[in-house]
DSSP file (Angstrom, degrees, kcal/mol; ACC not computed):
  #  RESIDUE AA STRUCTURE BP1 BP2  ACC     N-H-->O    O-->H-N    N-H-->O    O-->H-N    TCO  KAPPA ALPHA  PHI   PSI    X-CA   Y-CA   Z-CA
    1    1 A X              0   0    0      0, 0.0     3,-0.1     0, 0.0    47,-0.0   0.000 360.0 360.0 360.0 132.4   70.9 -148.5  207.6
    2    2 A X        -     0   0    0      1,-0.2     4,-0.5     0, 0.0    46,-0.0  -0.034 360.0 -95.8-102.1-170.3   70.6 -147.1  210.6
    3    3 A X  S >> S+     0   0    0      1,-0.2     3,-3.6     2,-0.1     2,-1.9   0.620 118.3  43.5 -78.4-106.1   72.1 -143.4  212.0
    4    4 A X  H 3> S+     0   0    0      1,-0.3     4,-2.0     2,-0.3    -1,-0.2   0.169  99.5  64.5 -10.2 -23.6   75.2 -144.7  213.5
    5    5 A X  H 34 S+     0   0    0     -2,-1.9    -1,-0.3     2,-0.2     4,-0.2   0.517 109.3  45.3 -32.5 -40.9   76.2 -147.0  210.9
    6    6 A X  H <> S+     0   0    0     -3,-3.6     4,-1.1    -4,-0.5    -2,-0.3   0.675 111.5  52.6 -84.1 -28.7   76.5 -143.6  208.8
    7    7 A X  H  X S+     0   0    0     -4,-0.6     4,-2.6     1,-0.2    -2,-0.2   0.997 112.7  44.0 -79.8 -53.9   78.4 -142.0  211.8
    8    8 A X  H  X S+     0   0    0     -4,-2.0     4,-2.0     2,-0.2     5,-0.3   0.778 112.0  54.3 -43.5 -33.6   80.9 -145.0  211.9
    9    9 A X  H  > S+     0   0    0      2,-0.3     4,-2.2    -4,-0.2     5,-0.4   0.980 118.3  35.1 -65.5 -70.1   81.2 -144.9  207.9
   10   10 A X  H >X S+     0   0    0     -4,-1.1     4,-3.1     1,-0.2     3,-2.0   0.957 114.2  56.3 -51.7 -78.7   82.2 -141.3  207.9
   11   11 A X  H 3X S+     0   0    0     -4,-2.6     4,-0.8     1,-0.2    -2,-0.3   0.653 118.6  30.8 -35.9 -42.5   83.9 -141.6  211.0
   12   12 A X  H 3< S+     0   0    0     -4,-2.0     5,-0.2     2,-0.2    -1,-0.2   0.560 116.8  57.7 -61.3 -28.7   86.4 -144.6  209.5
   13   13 A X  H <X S+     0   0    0     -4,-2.2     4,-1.8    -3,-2.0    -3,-0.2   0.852 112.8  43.2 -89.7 -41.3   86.2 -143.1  205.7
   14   14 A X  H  X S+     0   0    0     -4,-3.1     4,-2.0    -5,-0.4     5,-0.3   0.871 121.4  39.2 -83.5 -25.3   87.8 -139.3  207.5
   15   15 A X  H  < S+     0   0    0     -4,-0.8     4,-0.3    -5,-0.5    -1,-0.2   0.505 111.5  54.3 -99.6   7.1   90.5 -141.0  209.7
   16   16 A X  H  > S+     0   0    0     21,-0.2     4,-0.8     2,-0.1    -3,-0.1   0.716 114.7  44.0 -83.0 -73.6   91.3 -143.5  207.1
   17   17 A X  H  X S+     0   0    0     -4,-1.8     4,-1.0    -5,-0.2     3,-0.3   0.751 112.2  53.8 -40.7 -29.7   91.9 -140.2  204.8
   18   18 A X  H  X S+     0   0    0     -4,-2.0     4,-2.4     1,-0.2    -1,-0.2   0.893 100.5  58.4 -60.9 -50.3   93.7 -138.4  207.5
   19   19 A X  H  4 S+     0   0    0     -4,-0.3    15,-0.5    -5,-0.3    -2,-0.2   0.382 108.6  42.9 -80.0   7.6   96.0 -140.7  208.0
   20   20 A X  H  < S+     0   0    0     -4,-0.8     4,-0.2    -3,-0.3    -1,-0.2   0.471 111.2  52.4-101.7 -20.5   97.2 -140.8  204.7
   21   21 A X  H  < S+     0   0    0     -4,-1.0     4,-0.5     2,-0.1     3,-0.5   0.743 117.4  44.6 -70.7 -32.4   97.3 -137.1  204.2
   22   22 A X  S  X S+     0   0    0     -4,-2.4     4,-1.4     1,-0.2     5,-0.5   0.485  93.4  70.4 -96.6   0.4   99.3 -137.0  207.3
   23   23 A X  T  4 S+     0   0    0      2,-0.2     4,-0.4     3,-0.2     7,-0.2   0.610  90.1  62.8 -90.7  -9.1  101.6 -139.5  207.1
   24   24 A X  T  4 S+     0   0    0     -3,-0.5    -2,-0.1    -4,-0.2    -1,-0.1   0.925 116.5  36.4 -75.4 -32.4  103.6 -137.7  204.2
   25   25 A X  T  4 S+     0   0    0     -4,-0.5    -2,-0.2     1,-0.1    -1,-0.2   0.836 129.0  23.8 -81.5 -21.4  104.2 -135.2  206.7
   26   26 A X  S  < S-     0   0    0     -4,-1.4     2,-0.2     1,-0.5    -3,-0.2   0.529 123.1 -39.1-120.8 -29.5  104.7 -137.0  210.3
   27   27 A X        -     0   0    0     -5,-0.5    -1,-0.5    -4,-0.4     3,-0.3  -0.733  43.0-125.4 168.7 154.2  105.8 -140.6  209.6
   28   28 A X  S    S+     0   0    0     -2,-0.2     4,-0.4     1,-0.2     3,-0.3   0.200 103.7  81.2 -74.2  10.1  104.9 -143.6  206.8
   29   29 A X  S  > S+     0   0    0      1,-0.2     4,-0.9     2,-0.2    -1,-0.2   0.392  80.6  70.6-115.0   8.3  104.2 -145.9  209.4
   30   30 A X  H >> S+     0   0    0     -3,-0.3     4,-3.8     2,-0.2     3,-1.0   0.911  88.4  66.3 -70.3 -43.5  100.4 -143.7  209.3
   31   31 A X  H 3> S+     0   0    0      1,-0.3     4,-1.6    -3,-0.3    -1,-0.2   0.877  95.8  50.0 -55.2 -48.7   99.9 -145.4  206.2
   32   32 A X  H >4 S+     0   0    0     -4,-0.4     3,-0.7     2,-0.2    -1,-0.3   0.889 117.5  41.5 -32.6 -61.4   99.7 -148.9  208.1
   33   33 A X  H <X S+     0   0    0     -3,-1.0     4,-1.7    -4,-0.9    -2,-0.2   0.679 112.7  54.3-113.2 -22.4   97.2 -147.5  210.4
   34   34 A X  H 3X S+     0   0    0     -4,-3.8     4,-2.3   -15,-0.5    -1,-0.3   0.789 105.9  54.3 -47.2 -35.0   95.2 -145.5  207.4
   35   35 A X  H <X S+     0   0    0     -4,-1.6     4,-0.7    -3,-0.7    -2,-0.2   0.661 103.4  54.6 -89.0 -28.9   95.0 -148.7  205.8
   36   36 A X  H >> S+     0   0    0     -4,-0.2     3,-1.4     2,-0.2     4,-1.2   0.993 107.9  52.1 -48.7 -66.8   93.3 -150.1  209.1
   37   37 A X  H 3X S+     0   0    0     -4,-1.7     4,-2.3     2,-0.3     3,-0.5   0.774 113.5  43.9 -18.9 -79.7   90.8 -147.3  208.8
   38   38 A X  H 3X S+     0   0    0     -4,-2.3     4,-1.6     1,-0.3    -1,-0.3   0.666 106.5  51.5 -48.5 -26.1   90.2 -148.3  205.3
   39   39 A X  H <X S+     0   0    0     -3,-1.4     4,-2.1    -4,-0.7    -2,-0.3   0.954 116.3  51.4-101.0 -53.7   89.9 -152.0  205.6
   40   40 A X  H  X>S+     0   0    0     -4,-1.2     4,-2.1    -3,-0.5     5,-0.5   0.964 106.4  51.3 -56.5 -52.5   87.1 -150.8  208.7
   41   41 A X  H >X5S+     0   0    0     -4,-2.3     4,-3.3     1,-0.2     3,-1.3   0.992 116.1  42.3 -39.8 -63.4   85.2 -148.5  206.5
   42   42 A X  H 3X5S+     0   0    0     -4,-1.6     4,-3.2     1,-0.3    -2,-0.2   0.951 111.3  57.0 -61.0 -39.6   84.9 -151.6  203.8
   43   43 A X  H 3X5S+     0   0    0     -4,-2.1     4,-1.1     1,-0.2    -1,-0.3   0.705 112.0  34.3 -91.1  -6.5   84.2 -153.7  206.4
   44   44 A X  H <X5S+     0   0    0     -4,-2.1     4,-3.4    -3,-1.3     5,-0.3   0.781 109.5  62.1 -88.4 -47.6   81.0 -152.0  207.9
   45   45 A X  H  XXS+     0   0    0     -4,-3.3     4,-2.7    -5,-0.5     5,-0.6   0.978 107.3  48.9 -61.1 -45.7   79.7 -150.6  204.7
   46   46 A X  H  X5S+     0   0    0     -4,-3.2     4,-3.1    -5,-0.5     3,-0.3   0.986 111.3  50.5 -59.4 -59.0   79.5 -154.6  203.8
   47   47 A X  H  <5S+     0   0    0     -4,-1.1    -2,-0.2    -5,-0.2    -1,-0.2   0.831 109.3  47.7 -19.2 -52.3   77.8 -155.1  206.9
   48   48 A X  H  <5S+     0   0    0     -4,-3.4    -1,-0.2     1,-0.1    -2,-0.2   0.928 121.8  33.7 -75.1 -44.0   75.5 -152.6  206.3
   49   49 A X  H  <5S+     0   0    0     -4,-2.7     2,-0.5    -3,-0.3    -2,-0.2   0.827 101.9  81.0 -76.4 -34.5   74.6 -153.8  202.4
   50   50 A X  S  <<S-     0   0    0     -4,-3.1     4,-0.2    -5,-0.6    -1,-0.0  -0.612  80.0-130.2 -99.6 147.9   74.9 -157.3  202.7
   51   51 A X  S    S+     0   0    0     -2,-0.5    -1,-0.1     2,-0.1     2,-0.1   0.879  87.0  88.1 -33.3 -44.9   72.1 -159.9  204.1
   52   52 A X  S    S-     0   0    0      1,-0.1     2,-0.9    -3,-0.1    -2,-0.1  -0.538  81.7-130.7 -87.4 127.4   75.3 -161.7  206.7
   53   53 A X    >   -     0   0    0      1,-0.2     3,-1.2    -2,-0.1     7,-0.3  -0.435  27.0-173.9 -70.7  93.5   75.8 -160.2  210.1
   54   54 A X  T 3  S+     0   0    0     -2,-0.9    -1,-0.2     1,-0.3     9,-0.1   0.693  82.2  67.6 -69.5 -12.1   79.7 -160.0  209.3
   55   55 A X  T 3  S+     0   0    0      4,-0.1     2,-0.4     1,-0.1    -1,-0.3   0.231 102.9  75.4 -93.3   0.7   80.0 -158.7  213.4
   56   56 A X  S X  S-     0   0    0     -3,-1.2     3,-0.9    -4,-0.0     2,-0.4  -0.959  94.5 -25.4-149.6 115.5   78.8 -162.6  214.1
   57   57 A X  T 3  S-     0   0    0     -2,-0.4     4,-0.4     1,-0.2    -3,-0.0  -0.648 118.2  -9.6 100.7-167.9   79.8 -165.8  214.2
   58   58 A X  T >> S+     0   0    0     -2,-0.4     4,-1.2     1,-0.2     3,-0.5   0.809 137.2  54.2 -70.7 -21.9   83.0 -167.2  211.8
   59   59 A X  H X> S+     0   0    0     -3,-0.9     4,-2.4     1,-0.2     3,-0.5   0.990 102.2  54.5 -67.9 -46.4   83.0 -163.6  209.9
   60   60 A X  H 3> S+     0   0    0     -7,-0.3     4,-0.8     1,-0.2    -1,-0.2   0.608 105.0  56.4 -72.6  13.1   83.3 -161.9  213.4
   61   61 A X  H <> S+     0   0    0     -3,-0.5     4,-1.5    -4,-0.4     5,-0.3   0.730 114.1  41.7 -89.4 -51.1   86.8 -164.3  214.1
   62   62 A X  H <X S+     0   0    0     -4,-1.2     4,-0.6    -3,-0.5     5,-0.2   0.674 107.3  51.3 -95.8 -14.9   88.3 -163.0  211.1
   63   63 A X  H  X S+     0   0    0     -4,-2.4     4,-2.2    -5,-0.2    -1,-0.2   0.882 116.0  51.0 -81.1 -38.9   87.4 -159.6  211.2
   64   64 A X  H  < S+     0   0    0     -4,-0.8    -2,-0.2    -5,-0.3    -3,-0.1   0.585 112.2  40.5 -67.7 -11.8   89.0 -160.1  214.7
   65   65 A X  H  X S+     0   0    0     -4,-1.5     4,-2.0     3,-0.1     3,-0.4   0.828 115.4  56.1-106.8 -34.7   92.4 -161.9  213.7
   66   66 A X  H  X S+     0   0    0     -4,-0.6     4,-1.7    -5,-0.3     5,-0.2   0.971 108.9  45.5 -49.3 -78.2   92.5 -159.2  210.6
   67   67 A X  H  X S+     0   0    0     -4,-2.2     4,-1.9    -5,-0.2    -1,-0.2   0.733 112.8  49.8 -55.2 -15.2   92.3 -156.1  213.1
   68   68 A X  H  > S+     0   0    0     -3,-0.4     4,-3.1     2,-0.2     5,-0.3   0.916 111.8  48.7 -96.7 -26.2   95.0 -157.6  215.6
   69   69 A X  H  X S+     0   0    0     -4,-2.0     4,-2.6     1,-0.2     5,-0.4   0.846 110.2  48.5 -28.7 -64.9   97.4 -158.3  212.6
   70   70 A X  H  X S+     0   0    0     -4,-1.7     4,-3.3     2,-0.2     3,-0.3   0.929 115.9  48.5 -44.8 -71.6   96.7 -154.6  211.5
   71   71 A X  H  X S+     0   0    0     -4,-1.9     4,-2.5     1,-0.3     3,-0.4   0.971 117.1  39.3 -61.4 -64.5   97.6 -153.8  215.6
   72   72 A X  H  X S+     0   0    0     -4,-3.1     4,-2.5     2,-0.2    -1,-0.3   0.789 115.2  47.9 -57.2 -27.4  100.9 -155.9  215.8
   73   73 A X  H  X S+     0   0    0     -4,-2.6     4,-3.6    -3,-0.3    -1,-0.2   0.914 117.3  47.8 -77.7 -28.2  102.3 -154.9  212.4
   74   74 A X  H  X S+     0   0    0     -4,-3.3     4,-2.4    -5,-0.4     5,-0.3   0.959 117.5  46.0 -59.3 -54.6  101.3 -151.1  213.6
   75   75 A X  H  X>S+     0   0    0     -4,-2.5     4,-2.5    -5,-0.3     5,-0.5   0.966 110.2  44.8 -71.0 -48.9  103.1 -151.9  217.0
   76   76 A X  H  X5S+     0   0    0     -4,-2.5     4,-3.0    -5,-0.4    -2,-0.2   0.983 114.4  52.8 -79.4 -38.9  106.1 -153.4  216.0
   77   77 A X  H  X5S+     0   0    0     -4,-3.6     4,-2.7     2,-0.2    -1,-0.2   0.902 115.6  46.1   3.3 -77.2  106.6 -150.3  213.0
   78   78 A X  H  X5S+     0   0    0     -4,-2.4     4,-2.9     1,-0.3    -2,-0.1   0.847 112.3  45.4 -65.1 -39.1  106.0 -148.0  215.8
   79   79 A X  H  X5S+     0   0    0     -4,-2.5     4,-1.3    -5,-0.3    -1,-0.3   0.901 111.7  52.3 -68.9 -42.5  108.3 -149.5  218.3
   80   80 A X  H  X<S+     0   0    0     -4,-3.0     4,-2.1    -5,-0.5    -2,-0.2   0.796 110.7  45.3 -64.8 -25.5  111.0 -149.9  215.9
   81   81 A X  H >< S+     0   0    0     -4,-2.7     3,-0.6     1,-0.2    -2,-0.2   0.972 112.5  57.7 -82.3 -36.3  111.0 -145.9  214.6
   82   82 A X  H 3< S+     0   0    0     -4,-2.9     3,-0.4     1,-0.2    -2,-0.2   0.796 111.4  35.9 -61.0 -49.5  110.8 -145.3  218.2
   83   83 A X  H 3< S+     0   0    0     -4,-1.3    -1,-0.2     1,-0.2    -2,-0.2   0.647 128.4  38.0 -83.9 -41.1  114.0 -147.2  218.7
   84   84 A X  S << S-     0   0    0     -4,-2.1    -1,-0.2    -3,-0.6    -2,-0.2   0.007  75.8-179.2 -93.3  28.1  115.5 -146.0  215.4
   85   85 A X        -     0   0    0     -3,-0.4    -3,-0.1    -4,-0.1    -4,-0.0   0.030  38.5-101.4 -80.3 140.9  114.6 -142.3  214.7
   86   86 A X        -     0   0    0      1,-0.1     2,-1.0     2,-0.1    -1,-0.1  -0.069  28.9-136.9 -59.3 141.5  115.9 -140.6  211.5
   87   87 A X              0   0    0      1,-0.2    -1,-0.1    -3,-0.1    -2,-0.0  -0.866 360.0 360.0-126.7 108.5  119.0 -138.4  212.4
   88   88 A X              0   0    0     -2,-1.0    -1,-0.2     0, 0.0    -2,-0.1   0.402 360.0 360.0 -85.6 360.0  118.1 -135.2  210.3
């Protein structure tokens, strides 16, 4: 495991955790984008443990169709509270 491979882990592992600590206060639609953050964390720390370049190849297609799902469900969320906003 290399250094940056640990800066990315950490980096993914605290903004996964942020964005769930901060979403009780600022919106649920954090949770979505915490959950990205999590599903990146998992998906580098297997890269890093396991033999198969998961960044390569049929893995890196599905890591790629996985992350824009993650972006569109995140976009259309955001665009719809944007459109709807809670009237306090």
């Amino acid at each position: 495991m290399q250094f940056m491979d640990v800066v990315y882990l950490i980096l993914w592992a605290l903004l996964g955790a942020y964005c769930f600590y901060a979403a009780r206060k600022l919106s649920p639609i954090l949770y979505i984008l915490g959950s990205f953050f999590v599903f990146m964390f998992g998906w580098y720390l297997a890269n890093d443990l396991l033999a198969v370049d998961l960044f390569g190849g049929t893995y890196n297609l599905i890591f790629r169709g996985i992350a824009l799902c993650f972006l569109v469900l995140f976009l259309i969320l955001y665009l719809y509270v944007k459109k709807h906003p809670k009237d306090e």
